[in-house]
N, C-alpha and C positions, 0 to 999 in steps of 0.2 A: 742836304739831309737835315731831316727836323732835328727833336729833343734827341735826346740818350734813351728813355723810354719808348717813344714813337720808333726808331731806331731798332732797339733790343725786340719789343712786337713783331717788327714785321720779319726779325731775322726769324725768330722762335715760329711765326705762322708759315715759312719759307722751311723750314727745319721740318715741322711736323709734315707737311704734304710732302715733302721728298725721302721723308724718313732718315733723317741727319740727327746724330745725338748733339746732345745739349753741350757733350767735351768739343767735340769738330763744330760747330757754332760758334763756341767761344773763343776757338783758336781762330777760326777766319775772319769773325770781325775785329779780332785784335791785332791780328796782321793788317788788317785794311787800316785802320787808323794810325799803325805805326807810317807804313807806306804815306798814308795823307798828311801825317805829320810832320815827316823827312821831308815827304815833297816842299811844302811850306819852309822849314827852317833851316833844310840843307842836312845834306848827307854825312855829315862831322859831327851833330850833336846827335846826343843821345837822348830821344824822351824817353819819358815813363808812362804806360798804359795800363792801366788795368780793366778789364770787362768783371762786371758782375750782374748773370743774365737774373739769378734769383730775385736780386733788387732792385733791376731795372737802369743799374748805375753803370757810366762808362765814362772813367777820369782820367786828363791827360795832363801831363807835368811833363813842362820844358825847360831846359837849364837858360842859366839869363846872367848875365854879369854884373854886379851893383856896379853900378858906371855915374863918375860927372855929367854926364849928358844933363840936357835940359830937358829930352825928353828918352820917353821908352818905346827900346823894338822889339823885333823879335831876338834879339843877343842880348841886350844891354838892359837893366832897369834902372831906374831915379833911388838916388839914398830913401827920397821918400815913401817909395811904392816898396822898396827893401823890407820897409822895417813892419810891413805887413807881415810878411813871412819870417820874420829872426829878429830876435832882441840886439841890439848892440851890432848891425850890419856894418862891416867896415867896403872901402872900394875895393874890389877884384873878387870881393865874396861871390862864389856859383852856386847862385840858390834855385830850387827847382817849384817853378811858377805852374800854378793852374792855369788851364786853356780849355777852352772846347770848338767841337767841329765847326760850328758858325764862325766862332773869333777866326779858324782857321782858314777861311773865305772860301769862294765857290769854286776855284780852283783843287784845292784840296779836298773836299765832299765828293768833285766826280772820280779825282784819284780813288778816295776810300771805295764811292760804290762802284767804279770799275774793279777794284782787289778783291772786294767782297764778293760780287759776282763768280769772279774768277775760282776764287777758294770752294764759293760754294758748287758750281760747276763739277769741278774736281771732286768734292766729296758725295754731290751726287751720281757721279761715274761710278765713284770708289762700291756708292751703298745698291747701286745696279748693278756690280759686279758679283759682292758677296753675295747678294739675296740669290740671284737667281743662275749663278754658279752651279747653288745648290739644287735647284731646279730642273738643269738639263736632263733631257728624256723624261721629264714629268708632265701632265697634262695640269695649262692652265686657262683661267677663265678670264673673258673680258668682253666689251662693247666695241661695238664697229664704232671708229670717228669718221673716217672717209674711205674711199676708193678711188683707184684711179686705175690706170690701162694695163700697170703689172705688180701693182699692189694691193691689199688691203690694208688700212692701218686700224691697230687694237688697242685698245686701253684697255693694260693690265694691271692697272691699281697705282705702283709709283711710278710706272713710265709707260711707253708705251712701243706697238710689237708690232711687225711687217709680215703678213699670211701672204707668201710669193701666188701666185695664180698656179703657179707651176705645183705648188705646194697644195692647192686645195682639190677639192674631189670634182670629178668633169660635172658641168651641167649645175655647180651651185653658187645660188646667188642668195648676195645681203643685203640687206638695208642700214642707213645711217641709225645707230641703237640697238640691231639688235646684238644679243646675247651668244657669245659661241666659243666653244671650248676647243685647245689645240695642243698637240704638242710640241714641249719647246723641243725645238730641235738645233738648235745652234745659236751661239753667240758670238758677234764679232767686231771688230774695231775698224770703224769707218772713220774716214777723218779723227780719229783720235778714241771717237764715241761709243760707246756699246751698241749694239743694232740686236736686237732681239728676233730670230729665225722661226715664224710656226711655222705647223705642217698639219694637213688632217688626212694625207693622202698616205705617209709614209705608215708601213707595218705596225711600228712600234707604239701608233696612238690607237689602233686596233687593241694592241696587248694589256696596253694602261687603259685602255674602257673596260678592255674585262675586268681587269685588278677593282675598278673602280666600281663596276654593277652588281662584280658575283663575293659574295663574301670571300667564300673559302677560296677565293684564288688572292685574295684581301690578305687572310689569314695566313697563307701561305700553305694550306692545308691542300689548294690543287696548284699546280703550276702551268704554265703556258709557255710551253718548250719552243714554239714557234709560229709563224705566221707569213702567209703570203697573199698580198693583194694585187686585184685588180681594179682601183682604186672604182667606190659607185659602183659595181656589177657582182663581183663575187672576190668573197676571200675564202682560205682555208687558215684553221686554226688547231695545233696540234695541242694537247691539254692530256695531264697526266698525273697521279697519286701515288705516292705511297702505303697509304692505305687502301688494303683490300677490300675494304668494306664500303667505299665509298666509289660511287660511277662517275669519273671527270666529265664523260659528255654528257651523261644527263645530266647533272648538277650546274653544265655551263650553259645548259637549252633550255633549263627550268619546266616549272609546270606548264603546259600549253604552248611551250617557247618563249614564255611571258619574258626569262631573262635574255633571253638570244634577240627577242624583239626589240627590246628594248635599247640596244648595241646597235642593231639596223638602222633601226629609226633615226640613231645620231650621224651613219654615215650614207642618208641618204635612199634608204634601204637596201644598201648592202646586201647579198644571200653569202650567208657567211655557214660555212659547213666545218662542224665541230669535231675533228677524230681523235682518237687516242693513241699517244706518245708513247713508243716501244724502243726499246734500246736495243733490239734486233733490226735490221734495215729492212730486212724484205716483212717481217710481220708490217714493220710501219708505213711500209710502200705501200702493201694493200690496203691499209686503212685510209692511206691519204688518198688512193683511186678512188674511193667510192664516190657514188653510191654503184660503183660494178663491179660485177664479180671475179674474183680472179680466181684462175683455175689451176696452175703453177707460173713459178720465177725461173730465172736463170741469171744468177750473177757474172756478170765479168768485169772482175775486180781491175783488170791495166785500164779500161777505160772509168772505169766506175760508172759502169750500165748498169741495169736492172731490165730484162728482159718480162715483161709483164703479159700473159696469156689469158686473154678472156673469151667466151662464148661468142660466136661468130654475131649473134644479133644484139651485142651487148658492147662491140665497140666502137660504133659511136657515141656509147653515154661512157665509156673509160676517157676517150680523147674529149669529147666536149666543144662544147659551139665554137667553131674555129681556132680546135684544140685548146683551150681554154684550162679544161679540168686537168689534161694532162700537162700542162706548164704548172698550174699553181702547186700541184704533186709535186713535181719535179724540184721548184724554187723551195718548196716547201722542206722536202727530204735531204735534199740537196745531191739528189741520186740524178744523174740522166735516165732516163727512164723512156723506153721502146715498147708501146703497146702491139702485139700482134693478137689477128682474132685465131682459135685454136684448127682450123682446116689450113689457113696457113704456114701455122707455127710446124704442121706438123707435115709439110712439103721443105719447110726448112732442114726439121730435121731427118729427115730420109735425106737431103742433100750434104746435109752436115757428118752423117754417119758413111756416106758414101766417101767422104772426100779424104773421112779419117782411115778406113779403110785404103787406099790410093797411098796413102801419106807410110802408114805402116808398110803397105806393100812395097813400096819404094825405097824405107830405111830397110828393110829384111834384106831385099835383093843387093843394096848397096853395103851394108855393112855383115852382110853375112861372113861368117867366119869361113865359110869352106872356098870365100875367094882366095883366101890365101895357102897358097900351091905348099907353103912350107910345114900346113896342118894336114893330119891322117883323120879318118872319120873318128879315131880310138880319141883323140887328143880333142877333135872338138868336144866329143859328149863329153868329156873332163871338165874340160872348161865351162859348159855351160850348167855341169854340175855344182859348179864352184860359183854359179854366178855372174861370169863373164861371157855373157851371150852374145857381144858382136866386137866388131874390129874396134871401134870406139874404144870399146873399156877396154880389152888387152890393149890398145899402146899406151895406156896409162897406167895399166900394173903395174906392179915390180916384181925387178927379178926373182925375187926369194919367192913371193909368192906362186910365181908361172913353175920355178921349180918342186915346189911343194905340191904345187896342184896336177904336174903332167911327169914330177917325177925324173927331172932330167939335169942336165949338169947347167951351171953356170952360163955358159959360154953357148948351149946352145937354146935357155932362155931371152938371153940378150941378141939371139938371130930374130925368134920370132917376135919380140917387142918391137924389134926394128921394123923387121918388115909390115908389121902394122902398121906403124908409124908412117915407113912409104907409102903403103899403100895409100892410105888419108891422102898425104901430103901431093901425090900424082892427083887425085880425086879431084882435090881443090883445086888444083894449076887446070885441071879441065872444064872446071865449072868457070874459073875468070877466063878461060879463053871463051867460053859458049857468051857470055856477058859483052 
């Protein structure tokens, strides 16, 4: 290592390209010289270092022994080389001697700049962690340096970022230089090192383009509830306001489409279809079909379907080139979502109405009250006046009430709660034997 000056230079021009303050600087090259100093004079003595990057200065003081010797080492100095540093030196005086990195030979220089290396390493992990911490899920920008068979590599300004293949959009290619924006989408520790994660395929760099081209979703003033792509071919984009007075989808398609183009254009050309974000599921299901019509819904909430009914020459633009439009709906709303076209929705339900019918006829006959031999006709219309229209609910009344309701004693409410109850209970032992 050269001067102190030459030294302090290249630490500071090493600092400013990797973005290191001038405090973590100073602390790393003053470790490295302590390190190269102990190396030289042994792990027992203590020097003294000071770095001062403002003036260029970096001075080392080593303790030394006034010694008889005839000559000076690195422990010992001559009475006459003493009396440089102290008036009236006596023998055994520990006086602390000036040195620097050359005195301290070639040995100790590669010590220092292996420490220093090291430190700075360290604080450039440190200053790649904090910056771009803050960054994740944000879109950023940089220049292609190379490519290779399942990378790209980027230069993002202090460091540099890995676009997986998997990560980018089908069908595009770059050149060494050019210019392209990504979102960061992970960070992580490889061998030790941060490894920077893009992506331009994943949703959420769709979302931060809008943020980024359309003001008011900038502003906060629209929002972008969600997104679903098929990464190069077609996205859907849900977008929504508070304000009445303002149209999300047209404010995100602009004049001409000029701002929806303009979002394409980055991913390829994209056909990106812009609907509007409803906090009703079925209003927002139809909006995310489009551009088809829908003519009614049907929810079934256990599975979380949405039964979706459009005009018979209208569904293949509901489902879409190799169901297409109906996935991104779907990913989009997060509804399963079952397009029928309406001549056959409407053979479903003559079959569905059939089946419900069959199903009532079947609990009538089964739970009818007049199977039970121990009811009069006077006693059912009672009961059914009261609410209790089949075998089911009376073996779950109570007594008070069956006596209240038919009028009778104790003792002969608790016959017929029972015999409900048998009855069920034979029902069932017949239905596991049919099983």
């Amino acid at each position: 290592m050269s001067s102190s000056k030459e030294i302090i230079k290249t630490v500071e021009d090493l600092g400013r390209e990797k973005g290191i303050s001038r405090e973590i600087l100073a602390d790393a090259l003053h470790e490295a010289i302590v390190a190269a100093t102990v190396k030289r004079i042994g792990k027992y003595l203590e020097p003294e270092v000071t770095v001062d990057l403002d003036k260029g200065l970096i001075n080392i003081l080593i303790p030394k022994e006034v010694s008889e010797s005839e000559e000076s080492n690195w422990y010992e100095i001559t009475m006459e080389e003493a009396k440089e540093y102290k008036e009236n030196p006596q023998y055994g005086d520990i006086l602390m001697v000036p040195t620097t990195l050359d005195a301290l030979g070639r040995q100790a220089a590669l010590v220092a700049k292996q420490k220093l290396i090291e430190k700075l390493k360290e604080a450039e992990k440190q200053v790649i962690l904090d910056d771009f911490q803050n960054k994740l899920g944000e879109i950023v920008n940089g220049t292609i340096l190379k490519t290779d068979r399942d990378n790209i590599i980027i230069n993002i300004g202090k460091t540099e970022a890995i676009l997986p293949k998997k990560e980018m959009i089908p069908g595009e290619f770059f050149n060494r230089n050019d210019y392209v924006r990504a979102l960061l989408l992970d960070i992580k520790l490889v061998k030790s090192w941060p490894q920077l994660i893009l992506s331009r395929s994943h949703p959420n760099f769709l979302k931060k383009l809008f943020e980024a081209e359309i003001p008011e979703v900038f502003e906060g003033i629209i929002e972008v509830k969600g997104a679903a792509r098929e990464p190069g071919d077609r996205a859907k984009v849900a977008v929504y306001s508070k304000n009445s007075n303002i149209d999300p989808v047209g404010a995100c398609i602009g004049v001409k489409g000029a701002r929806i183009s303009t979002i394409s254009d980055e991913l390829k050309k994209e056909k990106i279809d812009v609907v509007e974000w409803s906090p009703d599921p079925v209003k927002y299901v139809c909006n995310a079909i489009s551009p088809a019509n829908v003519l009614l819904t049907n929810i079934i909430e256990d599975d979380k379907t949405i039964e979706i009914v459009v005009p018979d020459d209208q569904l293949s633009l509901a489902i879409g080139k190799k169901g297409q439009n109906v996935r991104l709906a779907a990913i989009l709303t997060e509804w399963r979502l079952d397009v029928l076209k309406e001549s056959e929705y409407a053979e479903i339900r003559t079959s569905r109405l059939e089946e419900q019918e069959q199903e009532l006829k079947a609990f009538y006959e089964l739970y009818n009250l007049e199977n039970l031999e121990i009811l009069n006709h006077a006693m059912i219309a009672k009961l059914i006046e009261h609410g209790v229209g089949d075998i089911e609910k009376l073996s779950s009344a109570s007594v008070d009430e069956i006596v209240s309701y038919l009028e009778i004693s104790e003792e002969a409410a608790v016959g017929i709660i029972n015999a409900a109850i048998d009855y069920l209970t034979a029902k069932l032992d017949e239905l596991d034997d049919e099983e």
